[in-house]
C-alpha positions in Angstrom: 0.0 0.0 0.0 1.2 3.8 -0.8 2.2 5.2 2.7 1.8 9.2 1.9 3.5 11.7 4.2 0.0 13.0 5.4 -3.0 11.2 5.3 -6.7 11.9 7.2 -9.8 10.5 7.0 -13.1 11.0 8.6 -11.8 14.1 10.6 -14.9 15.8 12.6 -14.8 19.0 14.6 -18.0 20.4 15.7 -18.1 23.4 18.1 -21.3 23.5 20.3 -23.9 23.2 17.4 -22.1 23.8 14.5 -19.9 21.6 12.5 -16.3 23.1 11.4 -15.4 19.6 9.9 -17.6 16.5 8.4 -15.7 13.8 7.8 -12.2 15.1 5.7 -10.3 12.8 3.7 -7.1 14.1 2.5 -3.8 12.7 1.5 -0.2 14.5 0.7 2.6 13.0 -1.1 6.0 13.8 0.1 7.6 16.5 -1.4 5.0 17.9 -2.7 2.1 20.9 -2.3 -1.2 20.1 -1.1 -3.7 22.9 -1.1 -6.9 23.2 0.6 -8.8 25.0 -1.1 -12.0 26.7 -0.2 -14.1 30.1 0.7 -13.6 31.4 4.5 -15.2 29.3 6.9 -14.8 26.1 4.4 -13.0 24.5 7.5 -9.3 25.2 6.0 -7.7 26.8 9.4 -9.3 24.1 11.1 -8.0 21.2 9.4 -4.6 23.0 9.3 -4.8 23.3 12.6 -5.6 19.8 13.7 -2.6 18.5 11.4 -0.5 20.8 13.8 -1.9 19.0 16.6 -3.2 22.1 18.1 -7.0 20.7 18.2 -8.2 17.5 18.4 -10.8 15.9 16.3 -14.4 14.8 17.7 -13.3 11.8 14.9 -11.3 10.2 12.9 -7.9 10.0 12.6 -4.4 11.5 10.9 -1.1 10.7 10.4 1.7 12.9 9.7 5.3 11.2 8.4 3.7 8.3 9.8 2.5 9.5 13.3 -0.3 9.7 14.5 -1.6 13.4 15.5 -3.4 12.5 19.1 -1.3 9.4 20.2 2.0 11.0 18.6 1.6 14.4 18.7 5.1 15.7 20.5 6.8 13.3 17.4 4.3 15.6 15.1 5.6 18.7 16.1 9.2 17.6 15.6 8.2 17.4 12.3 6.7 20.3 11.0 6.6 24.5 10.8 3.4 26.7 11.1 3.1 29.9 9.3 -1.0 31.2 10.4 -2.7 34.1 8.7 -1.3 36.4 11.2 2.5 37.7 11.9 3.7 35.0 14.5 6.9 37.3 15.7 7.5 39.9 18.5 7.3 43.1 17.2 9.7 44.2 20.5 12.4 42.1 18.8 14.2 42.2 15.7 14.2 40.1 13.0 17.3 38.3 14.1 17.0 38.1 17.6 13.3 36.7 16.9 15.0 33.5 14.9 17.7 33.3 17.5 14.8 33.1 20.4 13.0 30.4 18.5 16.1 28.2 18.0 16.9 28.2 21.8 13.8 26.9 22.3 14.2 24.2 19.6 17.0 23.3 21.9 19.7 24.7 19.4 23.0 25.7 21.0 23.3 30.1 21.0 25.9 29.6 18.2 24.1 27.2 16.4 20.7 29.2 16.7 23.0 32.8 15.6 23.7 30.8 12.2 20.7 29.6 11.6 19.1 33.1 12.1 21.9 34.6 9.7 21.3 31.8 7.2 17.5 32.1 7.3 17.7 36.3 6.8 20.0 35.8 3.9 17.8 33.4 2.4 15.2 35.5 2.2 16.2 38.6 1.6 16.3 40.1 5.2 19.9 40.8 6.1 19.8 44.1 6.0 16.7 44.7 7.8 17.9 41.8 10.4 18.9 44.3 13.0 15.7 46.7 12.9 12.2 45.4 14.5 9.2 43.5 12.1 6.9 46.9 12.5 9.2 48.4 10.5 9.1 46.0 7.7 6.5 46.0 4.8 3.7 43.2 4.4 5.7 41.3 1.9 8.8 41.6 4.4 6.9 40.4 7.6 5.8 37.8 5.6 9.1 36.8 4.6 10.1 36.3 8.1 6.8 34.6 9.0 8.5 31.1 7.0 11.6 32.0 7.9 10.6 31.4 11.5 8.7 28.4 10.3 11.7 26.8 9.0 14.3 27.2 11.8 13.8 23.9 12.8 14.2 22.5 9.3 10.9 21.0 9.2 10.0 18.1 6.3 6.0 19.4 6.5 5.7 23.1 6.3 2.2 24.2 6.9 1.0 27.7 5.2 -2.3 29.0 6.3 -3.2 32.0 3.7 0.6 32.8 3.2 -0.2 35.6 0.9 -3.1 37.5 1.7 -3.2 41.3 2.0 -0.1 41.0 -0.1 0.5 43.0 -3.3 1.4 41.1 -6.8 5.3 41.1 -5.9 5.1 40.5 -2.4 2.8 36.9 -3.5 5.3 36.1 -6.6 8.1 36.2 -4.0 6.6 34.1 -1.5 5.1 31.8 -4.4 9.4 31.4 -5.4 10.2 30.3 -1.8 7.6 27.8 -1.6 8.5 26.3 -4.4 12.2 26.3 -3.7 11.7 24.6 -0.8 9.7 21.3 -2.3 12.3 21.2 -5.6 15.3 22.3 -2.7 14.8 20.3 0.0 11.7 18.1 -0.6 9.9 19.8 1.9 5.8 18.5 2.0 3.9 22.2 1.6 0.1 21.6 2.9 -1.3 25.1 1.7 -4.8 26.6 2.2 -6.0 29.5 0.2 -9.5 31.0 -1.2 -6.9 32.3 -4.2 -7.6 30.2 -6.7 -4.3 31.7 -9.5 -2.3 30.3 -5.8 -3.5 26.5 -5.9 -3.1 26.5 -9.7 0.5 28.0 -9.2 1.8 26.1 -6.6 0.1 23.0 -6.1 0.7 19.4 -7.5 -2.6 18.0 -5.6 -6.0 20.4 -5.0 -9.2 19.3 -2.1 -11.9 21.9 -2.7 -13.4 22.0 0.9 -16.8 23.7 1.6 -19.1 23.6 4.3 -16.8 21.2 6.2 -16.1 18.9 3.3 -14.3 18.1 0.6 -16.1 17.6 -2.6 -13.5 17.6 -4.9 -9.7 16.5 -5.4 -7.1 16.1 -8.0 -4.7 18.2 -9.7 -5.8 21.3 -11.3 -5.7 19.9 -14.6 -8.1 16.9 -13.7 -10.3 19.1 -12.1 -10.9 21.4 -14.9 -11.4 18.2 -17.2 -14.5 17.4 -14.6 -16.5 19.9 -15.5 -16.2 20.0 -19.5 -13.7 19.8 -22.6 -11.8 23.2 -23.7 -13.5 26.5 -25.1 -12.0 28.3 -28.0 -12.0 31.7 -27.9 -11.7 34.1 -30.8 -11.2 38.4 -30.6 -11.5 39.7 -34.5 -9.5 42.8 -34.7 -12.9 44.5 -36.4 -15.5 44.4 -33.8 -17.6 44.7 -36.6 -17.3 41.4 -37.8 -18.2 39.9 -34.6 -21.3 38.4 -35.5 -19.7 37.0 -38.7 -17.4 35.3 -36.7 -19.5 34.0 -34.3 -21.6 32.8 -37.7 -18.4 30.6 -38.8 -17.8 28.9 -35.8 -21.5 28.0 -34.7 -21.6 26.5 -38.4 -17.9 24.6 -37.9 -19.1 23.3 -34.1 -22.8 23.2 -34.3 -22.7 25.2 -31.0 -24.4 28.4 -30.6 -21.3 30.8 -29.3 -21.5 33.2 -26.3 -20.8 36.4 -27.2 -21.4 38.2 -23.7 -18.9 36.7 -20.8 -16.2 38.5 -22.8 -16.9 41.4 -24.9 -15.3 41.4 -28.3 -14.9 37.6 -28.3 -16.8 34.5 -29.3 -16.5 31.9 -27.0 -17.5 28.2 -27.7 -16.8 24.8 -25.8 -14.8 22.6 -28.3 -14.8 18.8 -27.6 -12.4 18.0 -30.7 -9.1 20.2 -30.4 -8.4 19.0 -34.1 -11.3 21.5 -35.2 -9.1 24.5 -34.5 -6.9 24.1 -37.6 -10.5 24.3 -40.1 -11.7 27.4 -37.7 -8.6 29.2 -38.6 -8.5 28.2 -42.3 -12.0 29.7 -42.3 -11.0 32.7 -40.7 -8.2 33.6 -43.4 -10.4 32.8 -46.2 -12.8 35.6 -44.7 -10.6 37.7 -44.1 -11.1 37.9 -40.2 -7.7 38.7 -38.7 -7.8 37.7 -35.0 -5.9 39.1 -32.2 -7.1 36.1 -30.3 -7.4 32.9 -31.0 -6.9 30.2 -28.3 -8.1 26.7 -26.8 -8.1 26.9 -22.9 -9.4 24.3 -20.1 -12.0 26.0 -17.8 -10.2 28.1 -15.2 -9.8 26.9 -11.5 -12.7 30.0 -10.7 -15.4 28.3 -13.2 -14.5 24.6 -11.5 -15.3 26.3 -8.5 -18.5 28.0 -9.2 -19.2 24.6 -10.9 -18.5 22.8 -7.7 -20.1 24.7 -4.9 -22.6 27.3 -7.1 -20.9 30.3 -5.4 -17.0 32.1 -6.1 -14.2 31.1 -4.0 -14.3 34.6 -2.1 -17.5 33.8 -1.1 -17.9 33.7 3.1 -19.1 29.6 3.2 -22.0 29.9 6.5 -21.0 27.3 9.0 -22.0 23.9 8.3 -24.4 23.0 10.9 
């Protein structure tokens, strides 16, 4: 049988009368990016959060690097780092002496735990803002620091709860490059949970959609956009006027009746057979309709979604109850 680094199944948690959890099934590979993935209040934070040990479920069981998370928890937390949704360091400190404190008390000698920090600052970009406190630092700098406290123990499961939000554009693509350093780098196990759906699609090899307390769907991005339909051509004439002629060629080449609304300026059509794109474009030139878009795509991550759970993945999920 596979043994995979983390594995859950059946995990409850209710909280009075409401449910956070209803019976999650999830399994990571080593080395590799699992993201849960899921509206606020989906139950993400607290199924992160029972990996870490720092809940227990009402039922059902884990395994983390093959320990179990009740029965084994002290080996759990050997074995992994936490970054919540929220800044995890003393604003009081700085960023160096923050990373020396938490290697002291991973039992690392005071030189050992001064490297570490140095190593970890220069890593990320934070040497020369080592010495001054986190308040000073900018969203995507605090951030930064956030793993970087996560890793001082050089943990094989890294947990990352929301890594990126608030952040701008830059401050996410630089985050996005550690994370994925880390699983080519050092085979570290990533369980990510997010509501950004570009985030799961960037980063992660495995995907569990999770609303109201379950998860309804899994796979990689790629088989879940295959769930939910073939590929749509698109098509943006360079004359707007000729719209409607375009749209006229491809309902006669695909039988389909193309929406002309989702996007202004293009026809859109699902396409079952990808080999009809060739005879679409020859039909094109001998019109003489010169497209500045022409293009086959899979469904994005946000239309799985909406086809999943009938709402958007910002969405605010009510508790399950």
């Amino acid at each position: 049988m596979t043994r995979y680094a983390i594995e859950a199944e059946g995990l409850v948690k209710r909280y009075g009368k409401t449910t956070a959890l209803a019976g999650i099934d999830l399994v990571a590979r080593e080395g590799t990016v699992l993201a849960l993935l899921g509206p606020n209040g989906a139950g993400k934070t607290t199924t992160t959060r029972m990996l870490a040990t720092l809940i227990a479920p009402d039922a059902g069981h884990a395994s983390v690097g093959g320990y179990d998370i009740v029965r084994d928890a002290p080996e759990v937390r050997r074995l992994i780092g936490l970054t919540g949704q929220y800044a995890s360091v003393d604003e009081e400190m700085s960023g160096f002496e923050n990373l020396v404190l938490l290697g002291r008390l991973l039992d690392l000698s005071r030189a050992d735990a001064k490297a570490r920090a140095r190593e970890l600052l220069e890593r990320f970009e934070l040497s020369d803002a080592g010495n001054r406190a986190p308040g000073t630092y900018s969203g995507g700098m605090r951030r930064r620091l956030d793993l970087a406290a996560s890793l001082v123990g050089r943990p094989r499961f890294l947990y990352l709860d929301e890594p990126t939000t608030g952040l701008d554009p830059r401050s996410r693509g630089d985050v996005w490059g550690l994370v994925r350093g880390l699983v080519a780098d050092e085979g570290v196990t990533v369980l990510l949970t997010t509501q950004y759906l570009d985030e799961a699609d960037q980063l992660a090899s495995d995907i569990a959609v999770i609303d109201h307390g379950r998860v309804i769907a899994n796979g990689t991005a790629d088989s879940l956009k295959s769930q939910i339909g073939g590929q749509s051509l698109e098509i943006r004439p360079a004359d707007t006027a000729r719209l409607d002629e375009t749209a006229a060629i491809v309902a006669e080449l695909t039988g389909l009746v193309p929406d002309l609304t989702t996007r202004p300026g293009v026809v859109t059509v699902a396409v079952h057979d990808p080999d009809l794109l060739p005879y679409v474009v020859r039909r094109l030139d001998e019109s003489g309709i010169r497209a500045t878009e022409l293009a086959l795509r899979l469904p994005s991550l946000d239309e799985v979604f909406m086809e999943l759970t009938g709402h958007g993945a910002d969405a605010e999920a009510p508790a399950a109850a």
